[in-house]
N, C-alpha and C positions, 0 to 999 in steps of 0.2 A: 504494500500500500504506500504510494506516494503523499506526503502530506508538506504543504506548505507553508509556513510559518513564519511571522515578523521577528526580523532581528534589530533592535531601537525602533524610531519611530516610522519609517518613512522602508526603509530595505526591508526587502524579503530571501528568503535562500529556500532552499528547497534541502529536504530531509527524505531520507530510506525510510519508513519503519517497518519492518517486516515481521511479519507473525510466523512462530513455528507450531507443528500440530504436535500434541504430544497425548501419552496414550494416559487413560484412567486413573492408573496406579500411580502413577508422578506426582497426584495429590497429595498419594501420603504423606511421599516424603519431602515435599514444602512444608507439611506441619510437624512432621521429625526435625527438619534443617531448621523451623521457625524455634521450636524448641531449644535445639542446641545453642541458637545466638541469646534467645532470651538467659540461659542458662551463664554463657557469656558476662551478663554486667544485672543479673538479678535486682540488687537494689537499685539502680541508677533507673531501672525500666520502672520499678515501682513506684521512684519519686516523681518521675516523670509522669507516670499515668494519674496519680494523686493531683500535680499539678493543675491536669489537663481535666480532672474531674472535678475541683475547687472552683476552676475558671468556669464550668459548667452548669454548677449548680447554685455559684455566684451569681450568675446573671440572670438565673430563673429567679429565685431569692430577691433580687434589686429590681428586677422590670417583669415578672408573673409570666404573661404568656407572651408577650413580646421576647423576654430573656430565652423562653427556651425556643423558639422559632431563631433566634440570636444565635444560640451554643449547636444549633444545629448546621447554620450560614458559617459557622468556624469549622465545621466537623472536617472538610475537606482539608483545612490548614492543620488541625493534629494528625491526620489520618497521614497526612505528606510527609510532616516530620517524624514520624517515625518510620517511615520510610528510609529518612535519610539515617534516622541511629541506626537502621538493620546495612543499611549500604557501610556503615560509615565499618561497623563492624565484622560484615563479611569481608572488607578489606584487609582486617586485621590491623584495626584505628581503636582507638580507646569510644567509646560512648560519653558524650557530654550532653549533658542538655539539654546547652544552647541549640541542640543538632533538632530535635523534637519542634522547635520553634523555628525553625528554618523557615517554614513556608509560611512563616507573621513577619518574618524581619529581613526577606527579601524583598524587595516590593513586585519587582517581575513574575514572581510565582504567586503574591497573594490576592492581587485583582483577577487571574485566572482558578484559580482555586476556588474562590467566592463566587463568583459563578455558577464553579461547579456543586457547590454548596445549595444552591436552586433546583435541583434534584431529589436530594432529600427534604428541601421544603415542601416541593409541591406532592412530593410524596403522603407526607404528615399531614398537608390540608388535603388529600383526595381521602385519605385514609379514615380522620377524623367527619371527612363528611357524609363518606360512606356508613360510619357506623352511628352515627347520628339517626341518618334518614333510614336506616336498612334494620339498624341493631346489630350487637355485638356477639350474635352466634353467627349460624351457616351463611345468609345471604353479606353479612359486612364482611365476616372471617373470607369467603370467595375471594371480596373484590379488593380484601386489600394485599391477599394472595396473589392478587392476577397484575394489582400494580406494582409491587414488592418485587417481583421476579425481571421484570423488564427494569426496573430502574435501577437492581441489583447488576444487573450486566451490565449498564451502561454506566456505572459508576464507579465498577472493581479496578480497571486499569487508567482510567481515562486522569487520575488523580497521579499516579507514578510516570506517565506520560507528560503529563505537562511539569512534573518536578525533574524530572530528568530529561526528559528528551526534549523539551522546549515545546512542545504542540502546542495549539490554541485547543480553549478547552471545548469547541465543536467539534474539531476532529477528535482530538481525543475521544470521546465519546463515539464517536463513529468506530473510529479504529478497539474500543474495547468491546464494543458489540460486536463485529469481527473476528477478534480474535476468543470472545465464548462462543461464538458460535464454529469458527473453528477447532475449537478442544472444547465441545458442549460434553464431554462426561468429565473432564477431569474438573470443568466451571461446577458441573451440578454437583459434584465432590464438594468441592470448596465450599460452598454458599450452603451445599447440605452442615457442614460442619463448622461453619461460622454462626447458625441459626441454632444450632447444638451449645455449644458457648455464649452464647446470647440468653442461653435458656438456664444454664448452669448458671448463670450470671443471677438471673431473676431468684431463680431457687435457694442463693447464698446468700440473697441480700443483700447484693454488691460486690459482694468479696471476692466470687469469680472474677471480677473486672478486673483486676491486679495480675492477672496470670491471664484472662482469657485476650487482655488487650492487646500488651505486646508479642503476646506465640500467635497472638493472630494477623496482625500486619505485619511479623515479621514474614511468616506462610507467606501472606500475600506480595508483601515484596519479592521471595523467592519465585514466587509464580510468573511476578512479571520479569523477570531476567530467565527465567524457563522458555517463556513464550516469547518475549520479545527479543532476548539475546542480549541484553544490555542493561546495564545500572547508571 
């Protein structure tokens, strides 16, 4: 897939990104690999994700339902930077922080990120509206299954894309619906077991969140250097 992309304000260059197909079982072990790096700098991830959960639950706290519609327009920018602590660390770099924040304190990745942050909002108001007017068993449960899964795929890469590879985040988004639909078993692995940790998450009370956050973007960053070939 060719993608074209602004470099400053006015030039443009032309980028490769190419998808590789890979088979089922390769899911696993992005969440074995996601493990090992978490494994790597343990507390540093935890403080990190504490952070990124203060900043979250701050903003619902200070602005009600504005805040959280807010912490969820950020999501793409934590979701990035630890991206970049899993990169920084497959390198065999130490994990810092600051690396988690990466995609708040660059400005070239944070107006594309935000963006993409629009995704999961419009998600959360189809979802919410859906189970207002429908109800909160079979017919809402359906429809926010049926949005959930499309906005899942067009959200999974399109975030490691525009932090590393430079994309704007339209194609990006293009180009990750692309490449799950080129590796649709090893995507519906993933997403099956990011939904499993999500759930573990509920069932702990939170507590999962501390282990399910970062073995889970780490996975997910290994998938996208799996598929795309590049960090």
């Amino acid at each position: 897939m060719r993608v074209v992309f602004p470099v400053g304000k006015t030039a443009y260059r032309e980028a490769i990104v190419d998808t590789k197909t890979v088979g089922m079982s390769e899911a696993w072990w992005w969440f074995v690999g996601g493990w090992r790096l978490y494994k790597l700098a343990p507390w540093r991830w935890l403080i990190a994700t504490l952070l990124w959960t203060i900043i979250a639950v701050g903003l619902v706290l200070l602005f009600s339902f504005a805040g959280a519609f807010l912490s969820i327009l950020l999501f793409p920018i934590a979701y990035a930077g630890f991206l970049q602590g899993a990169s920084e660390l497959q390198r065999g770099r130490a994990l810092s922080i600051r690396h988690v924040f990466r995609g708040l304190t660059t400005p070239s990745k944070m107006l594309p990120l935000l963006f993409l942050g629009l995704l999961p909002i419009g998600f959360a108001l189809a979802s919410l509206t859906s189970v207002l007017l429908l109800g909160t068993f079979m017919p809402g449960l359906l429809v926010v299954t049926t949005l959930g899964i499309p906005t899942s795929i067009a959200f999974l890469y399109a975030c490691p894309l525009v932090m590393f590879a430079g994309v704007g985040p339209i194609r990006a988004i293009k180009s990750s619906c692309d490449a799950c639909a080129k590796n649709i078993g090893a995507s519906f692995i993933v997403i099956l077991a990011l939904l499993f940790m999500a759930t573990a998450t509920v069932i702990t009370f939170g507590l999962g969140l501390f282990l399910a956050m970062p073995v889970g973007f780490c996975a997910l960053y290994l998938s996208y250097t799996s598929i795309y070939g590049q960090s």
